[in-house]
C-alpha positions in Angstrom: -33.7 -3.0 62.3 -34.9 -4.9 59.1 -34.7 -8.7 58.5 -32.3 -10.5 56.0 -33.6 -13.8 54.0 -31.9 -16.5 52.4 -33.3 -17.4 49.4 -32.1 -20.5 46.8 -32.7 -21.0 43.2 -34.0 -23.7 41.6 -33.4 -26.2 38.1 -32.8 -23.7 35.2 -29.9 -21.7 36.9 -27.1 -24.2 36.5 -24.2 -23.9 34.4 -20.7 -25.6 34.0 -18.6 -24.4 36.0 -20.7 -22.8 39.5 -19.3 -23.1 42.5 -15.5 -24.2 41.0 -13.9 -21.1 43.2 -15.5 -22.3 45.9 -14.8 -25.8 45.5 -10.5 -24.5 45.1 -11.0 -21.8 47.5 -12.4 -22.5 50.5 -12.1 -25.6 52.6 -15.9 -26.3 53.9 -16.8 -26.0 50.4 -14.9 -28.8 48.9 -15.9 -31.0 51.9 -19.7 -29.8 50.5 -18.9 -31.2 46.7 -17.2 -34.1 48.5 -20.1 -34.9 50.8 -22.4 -34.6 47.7 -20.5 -36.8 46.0 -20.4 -39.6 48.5 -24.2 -39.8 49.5 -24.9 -39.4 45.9 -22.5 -42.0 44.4 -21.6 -39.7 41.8 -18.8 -37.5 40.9 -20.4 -34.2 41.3 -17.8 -32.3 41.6 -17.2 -33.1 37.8 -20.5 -32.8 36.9 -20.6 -29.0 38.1 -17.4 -28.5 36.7 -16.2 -30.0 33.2 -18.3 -30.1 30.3 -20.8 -32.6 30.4 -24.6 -33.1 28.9 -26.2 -34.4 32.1 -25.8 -31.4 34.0 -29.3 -31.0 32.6 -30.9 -33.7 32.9 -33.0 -33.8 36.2 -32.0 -36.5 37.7 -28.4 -34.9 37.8 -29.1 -31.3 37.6 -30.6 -31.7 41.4 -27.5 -33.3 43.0 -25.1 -30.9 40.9 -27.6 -27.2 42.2 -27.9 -28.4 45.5 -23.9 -29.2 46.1 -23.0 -25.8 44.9 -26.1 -23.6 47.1 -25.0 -25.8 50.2 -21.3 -24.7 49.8 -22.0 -21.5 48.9 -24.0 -21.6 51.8 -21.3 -23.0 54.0 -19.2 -20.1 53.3 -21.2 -17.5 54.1 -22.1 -18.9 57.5 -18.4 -19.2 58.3 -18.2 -15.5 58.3 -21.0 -15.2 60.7 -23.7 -14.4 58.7 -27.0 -15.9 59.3 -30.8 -15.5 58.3 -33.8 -14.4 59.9 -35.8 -16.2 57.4 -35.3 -18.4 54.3 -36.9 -20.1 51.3 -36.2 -21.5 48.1 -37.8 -22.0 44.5 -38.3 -25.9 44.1 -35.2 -27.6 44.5 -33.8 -24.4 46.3 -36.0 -25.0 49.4 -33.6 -27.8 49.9 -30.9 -25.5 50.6 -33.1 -23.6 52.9 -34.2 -26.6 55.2 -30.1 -26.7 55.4 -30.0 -22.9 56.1 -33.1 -23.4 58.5 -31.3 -26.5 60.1 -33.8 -28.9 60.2 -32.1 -31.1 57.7 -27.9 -32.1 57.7 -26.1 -31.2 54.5 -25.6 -35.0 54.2 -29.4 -36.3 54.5 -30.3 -33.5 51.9 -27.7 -34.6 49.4 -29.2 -38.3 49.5 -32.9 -37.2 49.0 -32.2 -34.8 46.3 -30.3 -37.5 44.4 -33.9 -40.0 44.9 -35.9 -36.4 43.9 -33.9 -35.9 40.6 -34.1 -39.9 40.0 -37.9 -40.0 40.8 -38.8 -37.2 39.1 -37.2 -38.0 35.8 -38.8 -41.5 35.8 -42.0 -40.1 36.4 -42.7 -39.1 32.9 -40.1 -40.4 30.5 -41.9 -39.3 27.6 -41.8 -35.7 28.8 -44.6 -33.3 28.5 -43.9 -29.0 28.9 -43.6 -26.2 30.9 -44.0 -23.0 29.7 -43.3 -19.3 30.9 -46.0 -17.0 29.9 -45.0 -13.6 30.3 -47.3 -10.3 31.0 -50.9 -12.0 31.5 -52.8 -11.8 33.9 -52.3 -14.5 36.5 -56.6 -15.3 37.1 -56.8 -15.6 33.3 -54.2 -18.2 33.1 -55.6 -19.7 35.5 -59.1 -19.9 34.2 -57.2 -21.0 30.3 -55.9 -24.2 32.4 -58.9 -24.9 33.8 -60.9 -24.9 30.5 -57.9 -26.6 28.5 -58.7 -30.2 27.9 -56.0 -32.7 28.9 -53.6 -32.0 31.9 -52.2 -28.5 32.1 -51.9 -26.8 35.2 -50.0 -23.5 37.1 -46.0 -24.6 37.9 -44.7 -21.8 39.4 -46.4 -18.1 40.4 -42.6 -17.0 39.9 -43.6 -12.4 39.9 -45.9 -10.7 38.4 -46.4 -11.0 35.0 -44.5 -14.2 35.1 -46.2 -17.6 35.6 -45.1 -20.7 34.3 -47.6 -23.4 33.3 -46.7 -27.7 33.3 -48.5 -30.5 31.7 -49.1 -32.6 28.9 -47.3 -31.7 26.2 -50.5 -31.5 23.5 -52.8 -29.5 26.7 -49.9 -27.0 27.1 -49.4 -26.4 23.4 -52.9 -25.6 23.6 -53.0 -23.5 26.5 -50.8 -21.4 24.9 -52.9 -20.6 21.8 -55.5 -19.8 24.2 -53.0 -17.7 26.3 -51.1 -15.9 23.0 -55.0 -15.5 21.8 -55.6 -13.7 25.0 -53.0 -10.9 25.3 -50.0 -12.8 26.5 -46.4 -11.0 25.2 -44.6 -14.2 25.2 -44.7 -17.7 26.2 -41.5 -19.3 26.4 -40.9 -23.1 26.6 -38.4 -24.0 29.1 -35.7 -26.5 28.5 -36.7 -28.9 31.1 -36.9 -32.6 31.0 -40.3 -33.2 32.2 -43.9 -31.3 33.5 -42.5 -30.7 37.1 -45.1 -29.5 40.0 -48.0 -30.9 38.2 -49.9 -33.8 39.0 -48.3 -36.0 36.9 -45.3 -36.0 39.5 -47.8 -37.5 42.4 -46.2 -40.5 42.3 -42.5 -39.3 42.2 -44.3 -37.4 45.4 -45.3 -40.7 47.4 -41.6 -42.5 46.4 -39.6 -39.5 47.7 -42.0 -39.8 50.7 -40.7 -43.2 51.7 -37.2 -42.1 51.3 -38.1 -39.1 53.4 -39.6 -41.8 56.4 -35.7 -42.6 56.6 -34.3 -39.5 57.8 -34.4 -38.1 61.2 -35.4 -34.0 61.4 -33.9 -31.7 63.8 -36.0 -28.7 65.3 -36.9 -25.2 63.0 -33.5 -23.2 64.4 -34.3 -20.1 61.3 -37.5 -20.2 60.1 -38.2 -21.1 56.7 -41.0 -20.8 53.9 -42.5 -23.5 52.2 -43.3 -23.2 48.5 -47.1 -25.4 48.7 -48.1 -22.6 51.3 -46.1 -19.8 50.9 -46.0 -19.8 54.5 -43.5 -20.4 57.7 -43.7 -23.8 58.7 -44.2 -24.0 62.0 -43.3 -27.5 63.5 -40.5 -29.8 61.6 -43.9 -32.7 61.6 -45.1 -30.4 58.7 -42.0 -30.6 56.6 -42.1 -33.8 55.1 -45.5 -34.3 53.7 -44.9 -30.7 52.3 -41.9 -32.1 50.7 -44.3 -34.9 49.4 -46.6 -32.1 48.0 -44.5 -29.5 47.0 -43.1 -31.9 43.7 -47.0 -32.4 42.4 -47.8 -28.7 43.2 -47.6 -25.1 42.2 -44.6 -22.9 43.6 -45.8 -20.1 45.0 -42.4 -17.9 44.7 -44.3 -14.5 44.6 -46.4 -15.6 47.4 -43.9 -16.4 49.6 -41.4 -13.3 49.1 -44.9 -11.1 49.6 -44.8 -13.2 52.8 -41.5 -12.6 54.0 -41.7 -8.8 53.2 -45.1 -8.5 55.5 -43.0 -9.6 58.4 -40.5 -7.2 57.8 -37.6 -8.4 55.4 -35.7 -5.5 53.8 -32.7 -7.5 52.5 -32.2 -10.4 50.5 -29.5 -12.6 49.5 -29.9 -15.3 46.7 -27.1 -17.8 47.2 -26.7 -20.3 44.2 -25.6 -20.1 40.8 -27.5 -17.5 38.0 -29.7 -14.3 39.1 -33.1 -15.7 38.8 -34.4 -15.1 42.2 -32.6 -11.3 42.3 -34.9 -10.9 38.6 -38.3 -12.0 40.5 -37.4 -9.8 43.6 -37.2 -6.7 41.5 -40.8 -7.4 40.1 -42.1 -8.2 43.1 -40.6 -5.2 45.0 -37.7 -3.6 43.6 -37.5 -1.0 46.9 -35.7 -4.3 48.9 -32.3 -4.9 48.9 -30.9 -7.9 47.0 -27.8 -9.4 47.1 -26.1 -11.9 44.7 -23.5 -14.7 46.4 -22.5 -16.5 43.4 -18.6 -16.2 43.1 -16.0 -15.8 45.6 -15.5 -12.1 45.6 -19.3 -11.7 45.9 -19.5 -12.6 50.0 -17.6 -9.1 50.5 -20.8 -7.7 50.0 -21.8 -8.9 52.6 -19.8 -7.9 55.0 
């Protein structure tokens, strides 16, 4: 028998409007919004579902993601179904230390609303990420390196996508070097700060203290952490990787290699958009991959 992961997007895949059937259809998913809303202080239930500009900005974009995983979440584990492993891209590996257990809905909706808040004030002025598509990863790697100014690897997403954070100067830079060197494209994402670089160590150490507050049950499913693109063993680990993970690259790739070494054949991306199910196909398009994003999607499941 194969395994089944869980895996969660991150910033980037939300929209007005996900999780609304959820929200009307199913009772433990409005109690999700609701909960959101109240350990938040903000009405995220309208901020996921009538038109509104803050749905992306950071600081609000986190809150309004994770509300709509977690109740997606919710109602596939009311029909029985659970993991054998899980994960998530940034932000999304909040919803997997719900799926894992080791964190209530509740104490996850009150850090990510600090994590959004943290990591917005951590560079007002902005700075860049940018998606360079079809390079080789070690020669981005080695263009960062030699770029003066702060530029850095964000996410090792699949291959031939990598997306590269900074200084908003160094990355414009890095990406003449990159275009220079073979790159297709490089895309600049619409994102409201450098996120995972190491201008974000000091939204790091703030979330940390707010982290010293909550209380973490034992690893029931085990998860993958993006800084190591491996299972975390003990629930000690999980909050200085939570410190980490905000200054450092996600290693997406890395850990869906991981989970397909220890024998995951099927996985299910539960969250708004298809950006997980893209990567998966890159990375090993003979795995099955299932989409839980509406309502009528959890039949497939069963």
């Amino acid at each position: 028998m194969g395994k089944t992961a869980f895996m969660f997007p991150g910033q980037g895949a939300q929209y007005v409007g996900m999780g609304r059937d959820f929200y009307e259809q199913i009772p433990i998913c409005k109690e999700m919004f609701e909960l959101a809303g109240k350990a938040s202080a903000l009405d995220v239930a309208a901020l996921c579902f009538e038109e509104n500009e803050q749905i992306n900005i950071t600081e609000y974009t986190q809150i309004a993601m994770l509300a709509a995983e977690v109740a997606m979440l919710k109602a596939v584990e009311e029909r029985g179904i659970k993991p054998d492993v899980t994960g998530g891209l940034s932000l999304g590996e909040y919803g997997a230390l719900v799926a894992s257990g080791v964190m209530t809905p509740e104490d996850v909706f009150k850090i990510v609303r600090k994590r959004g808040i943290y990591m917005q004030e951590a560079v007002p002025q902005g700075g860049a990420m940018v998606a360079v598509l079809g390079l080789d990863t070690a020669v981005i790697e080695k263009i960062c390196e030699e770029t003066p100014g702060m530029v850095t690897i964000a996410n090792y997403n699949c291959p031939g996508q990598i997306v590269i954070t900074g200084e908003e100067g160094a990355a414009q830079a890095a990406v003449e070097k990159l275009t220079a060197a073979g790159a297709k494209r490089c895309v600049t994402l619409k994102v409201s700060g450098p996120f995972h670089s190491p201008l974000l160590v000091g939204a790091g150490e703030k979330l940390a203290k707010e982290l010293e507050q909550v209380e973490l049950n034992d690893i029931q499913i085990p998860y993958i952490a993006n800084v190591t693109a491996d299972y975390v063993k003990d629930k000690a680990e999980v909050k200085p990787l939570l410190e980490k993970q905000v200054s450092s690259p996600v290693r997406w790739q890395q850990s869906v290699e991981r989970m397909i070494a220890d024998g995951v054949d099927t996985f299910v991306e539960i969250g708004p958009g298809k950006t997980l199910s893209g990567f998966m196909r890159k990375i090993d398009k003979n795995r099955k991959v299932i989409n839980i994003e509406k309502v009528e999607d959890l039949e497939k499941l069963l």
